[in-house]
C-alpha positions as CSV (number, residue, x, y, z in Angstrom):
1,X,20.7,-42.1,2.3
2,X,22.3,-41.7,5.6
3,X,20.2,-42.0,8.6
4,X,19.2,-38.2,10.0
5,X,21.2,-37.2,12.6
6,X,24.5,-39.4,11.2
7,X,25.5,-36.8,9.3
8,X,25.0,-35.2,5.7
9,X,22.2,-36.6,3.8
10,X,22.8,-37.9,0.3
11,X,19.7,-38.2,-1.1
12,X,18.8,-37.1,-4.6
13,X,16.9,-34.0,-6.4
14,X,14.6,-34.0,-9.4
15,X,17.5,-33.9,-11.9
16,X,20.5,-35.1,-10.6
17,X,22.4,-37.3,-12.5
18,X,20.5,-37.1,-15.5
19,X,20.6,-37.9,-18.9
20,X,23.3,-35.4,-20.9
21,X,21.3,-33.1,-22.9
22,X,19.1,-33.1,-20.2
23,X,18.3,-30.3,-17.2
24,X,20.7,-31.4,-14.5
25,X,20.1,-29.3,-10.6
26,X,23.0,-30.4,-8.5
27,X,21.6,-30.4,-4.8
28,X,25.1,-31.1,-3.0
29,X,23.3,-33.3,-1.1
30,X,20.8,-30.5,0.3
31,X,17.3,-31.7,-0.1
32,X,15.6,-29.2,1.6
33,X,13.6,-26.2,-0.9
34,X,13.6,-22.9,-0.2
35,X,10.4,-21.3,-0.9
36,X,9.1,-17.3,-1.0
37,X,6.6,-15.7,1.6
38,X,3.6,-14.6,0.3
39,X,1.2,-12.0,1.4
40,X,-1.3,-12.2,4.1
41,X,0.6,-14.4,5.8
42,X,0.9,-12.0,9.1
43,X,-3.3,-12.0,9.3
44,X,-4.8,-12.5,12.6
45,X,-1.4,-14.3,13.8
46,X,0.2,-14.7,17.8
47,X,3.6,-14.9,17.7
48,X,6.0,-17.7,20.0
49,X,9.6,-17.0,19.8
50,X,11.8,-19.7,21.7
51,X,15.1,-18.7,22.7
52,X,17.9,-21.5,23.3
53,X,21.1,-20.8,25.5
54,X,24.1,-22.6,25.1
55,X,26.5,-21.7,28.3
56,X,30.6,-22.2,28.6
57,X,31.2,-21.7,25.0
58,X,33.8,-19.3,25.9
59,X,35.0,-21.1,28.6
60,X,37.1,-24.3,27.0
61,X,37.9,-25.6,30.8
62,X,34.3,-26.7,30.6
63,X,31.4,-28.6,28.6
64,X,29.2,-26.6,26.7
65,X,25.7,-27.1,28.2
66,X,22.1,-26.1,26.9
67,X,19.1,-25.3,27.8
68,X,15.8,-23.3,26.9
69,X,15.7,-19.3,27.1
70,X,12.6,-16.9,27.7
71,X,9.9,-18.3,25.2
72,X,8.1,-14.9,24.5
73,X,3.9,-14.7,23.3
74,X,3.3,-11.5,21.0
75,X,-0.3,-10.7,20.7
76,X,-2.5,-8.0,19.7
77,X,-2.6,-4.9,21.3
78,X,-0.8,-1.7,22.0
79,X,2.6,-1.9,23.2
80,X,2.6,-3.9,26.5
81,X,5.3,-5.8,28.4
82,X,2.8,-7.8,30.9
83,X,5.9,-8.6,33.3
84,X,6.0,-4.7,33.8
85,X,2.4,-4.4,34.7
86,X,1.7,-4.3,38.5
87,X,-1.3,-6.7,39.8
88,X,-2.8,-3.7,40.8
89,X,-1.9,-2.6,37.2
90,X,0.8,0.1,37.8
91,X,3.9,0.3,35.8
92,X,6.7,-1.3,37.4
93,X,9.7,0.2,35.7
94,X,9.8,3.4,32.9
95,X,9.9,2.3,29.6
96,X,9.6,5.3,26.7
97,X,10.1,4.1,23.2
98,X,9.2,5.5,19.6
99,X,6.1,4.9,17.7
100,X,4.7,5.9,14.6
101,X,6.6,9.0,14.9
102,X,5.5,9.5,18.7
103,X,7.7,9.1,21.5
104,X,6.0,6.5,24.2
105,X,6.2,6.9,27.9
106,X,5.9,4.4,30.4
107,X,6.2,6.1,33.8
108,X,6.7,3.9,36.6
109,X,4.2,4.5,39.3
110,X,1.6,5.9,37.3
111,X,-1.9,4.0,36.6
112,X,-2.5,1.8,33.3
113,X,-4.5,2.8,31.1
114,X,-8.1,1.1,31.8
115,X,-8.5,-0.3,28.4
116,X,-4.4,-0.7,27.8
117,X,-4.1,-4.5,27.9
118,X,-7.6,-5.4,29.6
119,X,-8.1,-8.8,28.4
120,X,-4.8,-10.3,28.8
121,X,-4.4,-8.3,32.2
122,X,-7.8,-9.8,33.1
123,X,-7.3,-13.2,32.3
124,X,-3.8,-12.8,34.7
125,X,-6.2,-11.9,37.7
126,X,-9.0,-14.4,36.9
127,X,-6.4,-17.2,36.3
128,X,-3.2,-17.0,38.3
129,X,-2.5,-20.9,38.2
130,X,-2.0,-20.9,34.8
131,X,-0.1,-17.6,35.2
132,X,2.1,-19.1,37.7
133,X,2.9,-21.8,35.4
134,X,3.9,-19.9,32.8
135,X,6.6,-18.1,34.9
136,X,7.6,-21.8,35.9
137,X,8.2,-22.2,31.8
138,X,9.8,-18.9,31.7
139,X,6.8,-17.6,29.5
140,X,6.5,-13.8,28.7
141,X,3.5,-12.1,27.1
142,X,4.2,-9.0,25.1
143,X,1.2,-6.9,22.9
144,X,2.0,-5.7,20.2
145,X,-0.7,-4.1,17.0
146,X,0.3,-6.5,14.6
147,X,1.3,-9.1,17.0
148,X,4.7,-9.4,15.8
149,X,8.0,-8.9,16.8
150,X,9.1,-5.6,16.3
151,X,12.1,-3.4,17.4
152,X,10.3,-2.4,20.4
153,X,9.5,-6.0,21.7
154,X,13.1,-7.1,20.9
155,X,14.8,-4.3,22.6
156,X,12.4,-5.2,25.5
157,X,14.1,-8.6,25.6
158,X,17.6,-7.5,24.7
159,X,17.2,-5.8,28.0
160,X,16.0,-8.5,29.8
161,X,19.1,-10.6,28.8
162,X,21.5,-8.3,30.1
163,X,20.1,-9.1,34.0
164,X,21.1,-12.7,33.1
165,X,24.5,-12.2,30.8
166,X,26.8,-10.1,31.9
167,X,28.6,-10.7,28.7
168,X,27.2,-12.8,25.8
169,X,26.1,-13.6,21.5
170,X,23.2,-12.9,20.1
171,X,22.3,-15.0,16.7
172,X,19.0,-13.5,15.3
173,X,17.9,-13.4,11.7
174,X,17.4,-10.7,9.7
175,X,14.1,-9.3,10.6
176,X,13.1,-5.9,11.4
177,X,13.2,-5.8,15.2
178,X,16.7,-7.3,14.9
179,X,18.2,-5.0,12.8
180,X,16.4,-1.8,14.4
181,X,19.1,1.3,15.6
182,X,17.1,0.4,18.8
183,X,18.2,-2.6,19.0
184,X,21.5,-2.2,18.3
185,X,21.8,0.5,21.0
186,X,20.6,-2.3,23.5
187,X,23.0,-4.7,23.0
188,X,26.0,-2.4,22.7
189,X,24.6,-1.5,26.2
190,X,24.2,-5.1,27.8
191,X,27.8,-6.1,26.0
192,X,26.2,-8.4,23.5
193,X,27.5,-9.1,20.3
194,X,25.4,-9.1,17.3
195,X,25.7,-12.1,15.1
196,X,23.0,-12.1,12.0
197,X,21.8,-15.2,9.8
198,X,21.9,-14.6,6.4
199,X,18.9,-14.5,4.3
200,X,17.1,-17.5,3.8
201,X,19.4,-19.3,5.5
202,X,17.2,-19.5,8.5
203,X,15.5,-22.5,7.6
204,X,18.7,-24.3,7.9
205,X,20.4,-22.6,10.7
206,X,17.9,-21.3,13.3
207,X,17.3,-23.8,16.0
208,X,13.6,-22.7,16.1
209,X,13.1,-23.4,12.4
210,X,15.1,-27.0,12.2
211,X,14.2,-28.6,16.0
212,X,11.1,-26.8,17.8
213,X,8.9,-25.3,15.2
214,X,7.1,-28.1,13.7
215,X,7.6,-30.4,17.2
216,X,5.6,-27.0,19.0
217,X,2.9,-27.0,15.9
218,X,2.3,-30.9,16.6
219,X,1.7,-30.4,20.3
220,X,-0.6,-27.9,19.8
221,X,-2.8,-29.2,17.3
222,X,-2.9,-32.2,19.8
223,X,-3.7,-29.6,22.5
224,X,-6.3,-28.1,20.5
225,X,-8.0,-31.7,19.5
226,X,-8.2,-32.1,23.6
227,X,-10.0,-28.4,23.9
228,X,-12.5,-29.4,21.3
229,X,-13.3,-32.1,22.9
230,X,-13.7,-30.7,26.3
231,X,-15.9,-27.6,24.4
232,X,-18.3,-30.5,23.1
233,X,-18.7,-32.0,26.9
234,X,-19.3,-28.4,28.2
235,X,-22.1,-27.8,25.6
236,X,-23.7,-30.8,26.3
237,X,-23.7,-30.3,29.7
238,X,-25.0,-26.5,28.7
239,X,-27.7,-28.0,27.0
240,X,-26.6,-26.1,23.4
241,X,-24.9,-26.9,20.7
242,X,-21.0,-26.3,20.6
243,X,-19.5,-24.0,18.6
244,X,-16.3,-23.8,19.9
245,X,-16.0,-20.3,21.3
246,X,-12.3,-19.9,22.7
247,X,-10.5,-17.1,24.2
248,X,-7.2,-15.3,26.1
249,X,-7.4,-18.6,28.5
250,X,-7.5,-21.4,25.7
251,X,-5.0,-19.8,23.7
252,X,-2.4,-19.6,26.4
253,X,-3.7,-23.1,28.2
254,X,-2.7,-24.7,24.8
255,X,0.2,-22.9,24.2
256,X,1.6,-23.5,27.7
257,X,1.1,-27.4,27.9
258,X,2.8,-27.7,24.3
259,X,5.7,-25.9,25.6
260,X,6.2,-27.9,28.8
261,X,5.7,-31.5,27.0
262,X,8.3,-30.3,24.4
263,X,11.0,-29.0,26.7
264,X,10.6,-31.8,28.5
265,X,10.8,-34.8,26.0
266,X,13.8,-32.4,23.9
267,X,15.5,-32.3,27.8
268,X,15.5,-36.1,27.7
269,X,16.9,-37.0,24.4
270,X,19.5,-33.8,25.0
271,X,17.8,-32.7,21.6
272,X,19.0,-28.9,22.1
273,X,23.0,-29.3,22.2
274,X,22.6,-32.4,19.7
275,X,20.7,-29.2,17.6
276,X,23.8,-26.7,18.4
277,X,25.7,-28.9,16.9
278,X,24.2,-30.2,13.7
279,X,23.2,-26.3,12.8
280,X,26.7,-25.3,13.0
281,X,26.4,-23.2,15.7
282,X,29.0,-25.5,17.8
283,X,31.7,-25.6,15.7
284,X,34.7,-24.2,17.2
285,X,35.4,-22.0,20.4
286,X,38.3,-20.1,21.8
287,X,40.5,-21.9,23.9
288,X,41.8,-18.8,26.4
289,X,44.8,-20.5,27.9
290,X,46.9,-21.2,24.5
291,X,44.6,-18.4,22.1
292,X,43.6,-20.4,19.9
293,X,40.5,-22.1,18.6
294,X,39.6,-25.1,19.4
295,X,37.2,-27.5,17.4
296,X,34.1,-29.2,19.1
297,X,34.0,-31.9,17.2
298,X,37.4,-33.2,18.9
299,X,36.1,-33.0,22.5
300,X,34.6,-36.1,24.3
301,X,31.3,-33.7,25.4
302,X,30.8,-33.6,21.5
303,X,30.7,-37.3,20.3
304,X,28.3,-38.5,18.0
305,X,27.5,-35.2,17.5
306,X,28.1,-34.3,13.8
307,X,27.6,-31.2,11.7
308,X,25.7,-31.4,8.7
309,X,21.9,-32.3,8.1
310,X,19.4,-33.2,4.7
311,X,19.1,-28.9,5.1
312,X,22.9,-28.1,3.9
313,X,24.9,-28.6,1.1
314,X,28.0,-30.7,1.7
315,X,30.5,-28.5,0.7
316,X,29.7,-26.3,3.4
317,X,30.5,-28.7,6.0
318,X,33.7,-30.0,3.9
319,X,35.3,-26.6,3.6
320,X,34.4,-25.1,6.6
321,X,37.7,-25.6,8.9
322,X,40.1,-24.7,5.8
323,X,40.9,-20.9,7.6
324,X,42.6,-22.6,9.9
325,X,45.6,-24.1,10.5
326,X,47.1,-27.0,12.1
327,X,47.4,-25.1,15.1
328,X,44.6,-23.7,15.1
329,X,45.3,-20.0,14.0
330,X,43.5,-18.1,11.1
331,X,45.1,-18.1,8.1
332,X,45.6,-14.9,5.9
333,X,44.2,-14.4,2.9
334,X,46.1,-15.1,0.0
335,X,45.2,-12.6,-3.3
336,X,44.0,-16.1,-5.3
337,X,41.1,-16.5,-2.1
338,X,40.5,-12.6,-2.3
339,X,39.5,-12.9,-6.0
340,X,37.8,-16.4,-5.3
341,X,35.5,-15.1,-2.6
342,X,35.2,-11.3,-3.4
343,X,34.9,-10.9,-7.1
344,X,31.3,-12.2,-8.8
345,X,30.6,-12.3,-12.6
346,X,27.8,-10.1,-13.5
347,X,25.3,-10.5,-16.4
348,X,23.3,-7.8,-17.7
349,X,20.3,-8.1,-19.5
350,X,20.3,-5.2,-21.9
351,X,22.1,-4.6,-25.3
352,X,25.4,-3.8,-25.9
353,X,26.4,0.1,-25.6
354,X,22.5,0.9,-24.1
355,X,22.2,3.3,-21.4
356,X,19.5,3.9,-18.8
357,X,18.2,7.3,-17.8
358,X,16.0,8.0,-14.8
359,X,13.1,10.5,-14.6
360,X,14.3,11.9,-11.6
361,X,17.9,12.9,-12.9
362,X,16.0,14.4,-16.0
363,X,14.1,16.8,-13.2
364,X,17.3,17.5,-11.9
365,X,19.0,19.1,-15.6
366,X,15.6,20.8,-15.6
367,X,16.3,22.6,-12.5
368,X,19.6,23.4,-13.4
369,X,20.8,21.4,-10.6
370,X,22.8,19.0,-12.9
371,X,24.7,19.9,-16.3
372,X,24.4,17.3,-19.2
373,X,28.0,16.2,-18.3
374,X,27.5,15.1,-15.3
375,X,23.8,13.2,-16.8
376,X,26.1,11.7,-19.7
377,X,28.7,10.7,-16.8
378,X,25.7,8.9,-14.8
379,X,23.9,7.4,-17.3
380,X,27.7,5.8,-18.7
381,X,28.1,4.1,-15.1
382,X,28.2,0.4,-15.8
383,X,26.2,-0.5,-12.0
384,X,23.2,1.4,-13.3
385,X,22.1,-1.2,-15.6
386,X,20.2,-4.2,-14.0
387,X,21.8,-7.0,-12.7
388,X,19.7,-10.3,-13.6
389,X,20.0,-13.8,-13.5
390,X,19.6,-15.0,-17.6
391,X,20.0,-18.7,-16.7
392,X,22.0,-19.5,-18.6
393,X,22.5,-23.4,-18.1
394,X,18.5,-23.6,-18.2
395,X,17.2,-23.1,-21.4
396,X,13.4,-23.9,-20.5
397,X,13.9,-21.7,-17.5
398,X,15.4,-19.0,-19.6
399,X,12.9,-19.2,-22.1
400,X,9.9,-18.2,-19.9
401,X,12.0,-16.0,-18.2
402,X,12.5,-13.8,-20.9
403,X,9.0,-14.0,-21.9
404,X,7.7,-13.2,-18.4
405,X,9.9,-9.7,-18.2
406,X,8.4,-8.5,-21.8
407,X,7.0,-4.9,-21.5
408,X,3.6,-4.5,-22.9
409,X,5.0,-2.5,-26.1
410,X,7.5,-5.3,-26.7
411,X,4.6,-7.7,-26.8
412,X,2.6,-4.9,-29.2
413,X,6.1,-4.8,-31.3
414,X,6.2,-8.4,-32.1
415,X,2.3,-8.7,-32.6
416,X,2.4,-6.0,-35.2
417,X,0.2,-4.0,-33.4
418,X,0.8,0.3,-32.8
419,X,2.6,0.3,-30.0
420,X,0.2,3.3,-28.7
421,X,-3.5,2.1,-28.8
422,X,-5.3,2.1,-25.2
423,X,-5.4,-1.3,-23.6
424,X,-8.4,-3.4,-24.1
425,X,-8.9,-5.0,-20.7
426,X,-11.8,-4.3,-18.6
427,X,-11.2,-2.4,-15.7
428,X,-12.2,-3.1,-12.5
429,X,-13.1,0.3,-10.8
430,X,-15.8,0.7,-13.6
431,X,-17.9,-2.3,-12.9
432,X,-17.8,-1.5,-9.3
433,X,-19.0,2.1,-9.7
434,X,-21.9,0.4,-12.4
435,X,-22.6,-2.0,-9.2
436,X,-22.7,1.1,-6.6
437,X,-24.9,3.0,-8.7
438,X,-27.4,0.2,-8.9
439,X,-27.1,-0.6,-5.6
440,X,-28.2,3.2,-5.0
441,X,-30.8,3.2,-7.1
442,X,-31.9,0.2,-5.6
443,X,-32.3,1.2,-1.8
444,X,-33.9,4.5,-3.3
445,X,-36.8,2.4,-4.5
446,X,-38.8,2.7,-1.6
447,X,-38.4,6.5,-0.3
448,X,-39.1,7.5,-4.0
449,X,-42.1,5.5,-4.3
450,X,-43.5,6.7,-0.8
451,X,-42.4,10.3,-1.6
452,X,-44.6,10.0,-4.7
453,X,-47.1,8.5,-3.3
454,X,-47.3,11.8,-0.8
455,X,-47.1,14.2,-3.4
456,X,-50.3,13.0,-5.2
457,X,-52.6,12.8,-1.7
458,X,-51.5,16.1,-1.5
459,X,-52.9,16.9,-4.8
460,X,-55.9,15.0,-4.7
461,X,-56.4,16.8,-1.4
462,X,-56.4,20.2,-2.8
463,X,-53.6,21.3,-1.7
464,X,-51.9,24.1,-3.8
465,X,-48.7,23.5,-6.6
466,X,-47.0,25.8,-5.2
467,X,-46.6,24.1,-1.7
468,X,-46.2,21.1,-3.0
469,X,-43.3,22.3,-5.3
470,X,-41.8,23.9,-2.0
471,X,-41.4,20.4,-0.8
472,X,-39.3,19.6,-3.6
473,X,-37.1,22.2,-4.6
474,X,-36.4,24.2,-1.4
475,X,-35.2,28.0,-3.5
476,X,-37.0,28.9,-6.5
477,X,-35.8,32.1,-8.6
478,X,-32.1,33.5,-10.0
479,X,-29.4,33.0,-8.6
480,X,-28.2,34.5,-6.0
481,X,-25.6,35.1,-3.4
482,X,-24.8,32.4,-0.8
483,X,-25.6,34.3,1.8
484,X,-29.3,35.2,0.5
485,X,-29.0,31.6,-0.8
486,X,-28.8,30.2,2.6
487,X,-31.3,32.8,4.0
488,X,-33.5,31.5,1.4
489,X,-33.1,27.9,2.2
490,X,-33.9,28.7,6.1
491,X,-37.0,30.6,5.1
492,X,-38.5,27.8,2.5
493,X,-37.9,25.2,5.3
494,X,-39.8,27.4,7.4
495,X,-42.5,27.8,5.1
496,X,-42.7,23.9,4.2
497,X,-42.5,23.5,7.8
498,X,-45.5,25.5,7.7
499,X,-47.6,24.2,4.9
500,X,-46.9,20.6,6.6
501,X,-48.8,21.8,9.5
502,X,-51.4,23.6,7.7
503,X,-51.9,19.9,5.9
504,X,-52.0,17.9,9.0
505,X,-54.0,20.6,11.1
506,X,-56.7,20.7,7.6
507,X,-57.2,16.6,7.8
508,X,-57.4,16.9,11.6
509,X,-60.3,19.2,10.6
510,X,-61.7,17.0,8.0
511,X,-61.4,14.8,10.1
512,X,-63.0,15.8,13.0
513,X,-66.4,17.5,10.8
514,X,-66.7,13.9,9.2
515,X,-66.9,12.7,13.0
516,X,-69.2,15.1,13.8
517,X,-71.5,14.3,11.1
518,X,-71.4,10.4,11.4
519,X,-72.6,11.5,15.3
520,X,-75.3,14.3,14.5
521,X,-77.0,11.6,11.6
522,X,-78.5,9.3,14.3
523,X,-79.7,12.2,15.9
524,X,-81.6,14.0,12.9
525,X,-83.2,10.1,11.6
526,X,-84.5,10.1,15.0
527,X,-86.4,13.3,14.8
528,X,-87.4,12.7,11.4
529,X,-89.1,9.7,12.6
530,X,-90.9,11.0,15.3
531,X,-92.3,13.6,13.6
């Protein structure tokens, strides 16, 4: 294996050169996996793009230089662009944009809302040193409610870029905020052209993902490990114990001094243009003065510099130049390259002669809207039937795969079982609505007991069924209309409201008499003695 950095690396998947008769997985000599996002992963997440800026690329009279671009903070909150907010938290510059179906207004001039934005806004009055040296990084906070990236953001910075570029590319991947109509607008605005990564080819393209990302995580946690320890000291000193209570200040305190030990070590080793050109982003440019393109790789500037990394496949490096010529002019396409690049084999997973009909074209022959021609026509097209991967080279693979897409009445089919009977599996909503009841029943425990326990000192009392029944069931008799219904209900209330007080007022009473009498019988023993 070549060392990294010297060019393409050779090493070796699981499977290559293998056994025949075996599962053989050529890698080309790309050793880096691809894997699948899951859900979740966007919970409770600030997000730290880093932009890098190669200059002169256009310009072949000169070196191609780079250097490090706005590096943008998204965090929680409702659309904010901090930079726009006054310190006496006006808006700077209008800024209107659609939410949610709402257009936005920004009016500059007018007042911020006091709770738009208060604890990052705060944090910016309480501590401009560490403000100031995030401008010195070229640091910009944005809120946004998922803390992500999202048209509005981008467009934000699209604009941003057009005060510095007059002219210029923008490579972004294909996300949703770079492929919004808003953004698009933007850059045809700031003359930028749009230049997209395919999918999941970001991972082996994007600077962010192949140089900065993991350098950026590594400096943090390191950052971090140095705030814990200082939380530890100031609890100590606090005379509690520490339980590592951060906030707005932390966050961007650790964020910030990651980001200026990384740009400065990648500044030293040059690791940005080194990146530019191992990514393939620095592979040719136009040479104005003849019209043609030039390749990097055969200017001095561009030395030791090769294309290629453990993250490509060879062949993608080998056959990159072949569109061009030995003078360095595209070369047409011939119709054996058309077919070669353009036309794919597809495999379908279905039987031979089987058609597919959807629900919703059935609706439409229902409404008259479509004749059974046209249906017949439809369902005959051969791009309605799924397109699938059988792997075919991979008979293990195949094997589960095939078992995996099974519909439940093909399992039922091959069990021998009728194809029709109600599944057996528990399900879920039922358990939780035997748990809710209980729950109920449980927390009613007590106000049933203690209403019980009311009812019968009322009737050891002496106090009549019939007010006692009146505060249980609050309408007694037929039915009746709602409006006597209601009158009904407001009259009982008024009468249990009433036989409440009599209740109360008649123990007050008891009360009161058995007072009396404990008082008088001193009294009366007295005279009974004298006598």
């Amino acid at each position: 294996m070549r060392e990294r950095g010297k060019g393409p690396c050779l090493k070796s998947l699981p499977g290559d050169g293998e056994d025949e008769g075996k599962q053989e997985i050529s890698s080309d000599g790309m050793a880096h996996l691809r894997g699948e996002s899951t859900e979740n992963n966007d919970k409770y997440r600030i997000t730290v793009d880093t932009e890098q800026v190669f200059y002169n690329v256009c310009d072949s009279t000169k070196e191609v230089k780079a250097g490090w671009g706005v590096v943008s903070v998204t965090m929680t909150g409702a659309h904010m662009d901090v930079s726009n907010v006054s310190t006496d938290r006006r808006w700077i510059n209008t800024q209107a944009f659609n939410y949610n179906g709402k257009e936005v207004v920004f009016k500059a001039g007018e007042a911020v809302h006091h709770m738009h934005g208060k604890a990052i806004l705060n944090s910016r009055d309480k501590h401009p040193e560490l403000w100031d040296k995030m401008r010195k990084l070229n640091m910009e906070v944005y809120l946004q409610p998922a803390g992500f990236e999202d048209g509005v953001i981008t467009k934000w910075k699209i604009e941003k870029q057009g005060k510095r570029f007059a002219v210029s590319i923008g490579v972004r991947d294909l996300f949703g905020g770079g492929l919004a109509e808003s953004t698009k607008q933007a850059q045809m605005v700031i003359n930028q052209l749009a230049s997209s990564i395919a999918g999941k080819m970001g991972c082996a393209l994007q600077i962010t993902d192949t140089d900065i990302a993991m350098r950026l995580k590594n400096k943090s946690h390191t950052e971090l490990a140095d705030l814990r320890t200082e939380l530890i000291k100031l609890a100590a000193a606090e005379g509690t114990r520490a339980i590592f209570r951060c906030g707005t200040y932390e966050v961007l305190r650790c964020l910030a001094n990651a980001i200026e030990k990384l740009m400065s070590e990648m500044d030293q080793a040059g690791s940005m243009l080194k990146a530019g050109r191992r990514n393939g982003w620095l592979a040719i440019r136009p040479c104005l003065s003849t019209g043609k393109f030039i390749r990097c790789g055969d200017e001095e500037w561009a030395v030791g510099m090769p294309e290629g990394s453990h993250r490509m496949a060879k062949s993608w490096i080998e056959d990159r130049m072949t569109w061009l010529d030995a003078s360095g002019m595209p070369q047409p396409l011939t119709e054996g390259d058309f077919d070669r690049n353009f036309e794919e084999e597809q495999t379908y997973l279905t039987t031979e002669g089987n058609v597919r009909e959807l629900s919703t074209w059935r609706a439409l022959l229902q409404n008259e809207e479509l004749t059974q021609e046209q249906l017949d026509q439809m369902k005959a097209e051969p791009w309605f039937q799924v397109e699938v991967q059988e792997f075919q080279e991979h008979a293990g693979v195949r094997e589960e795969y095939l078992q995996l897409i099974k519909t439940p009445k093909d399992l039922r089919r091959e069990s021998g079982i009728d194809e029709n009977l109600t599944t057996q599996r528990r399900k879920d909503h039922k358990s939780n609505q035997r748990g809710k009841h209980k729950r109920y029943r449980d927390a009613m425990k007590p106000a049933r007991k203690e209403a019980m326990d009311t009812l019968r000192t009322m009737n050891a009392d002496g106090v009549s069924k019939a007010a006692i029944l009146r505060q249980i069931i609050p309408k007694l008799g037929s039915k009746a209309g709602k409006a006597d219904m209601l009158k009904g209900v407001r009259d009982q209330s008024k009468q249990q409201k009433k036989d409440l007080i009599e209740y109360k007022l008649g123990k007050m009473a008891l009360a009161a008499q058995k007072k009396k009498k404990v008082e008088e019988a001193p009294e009366e023993e007295a005279k009974d003695t004298k006598a």
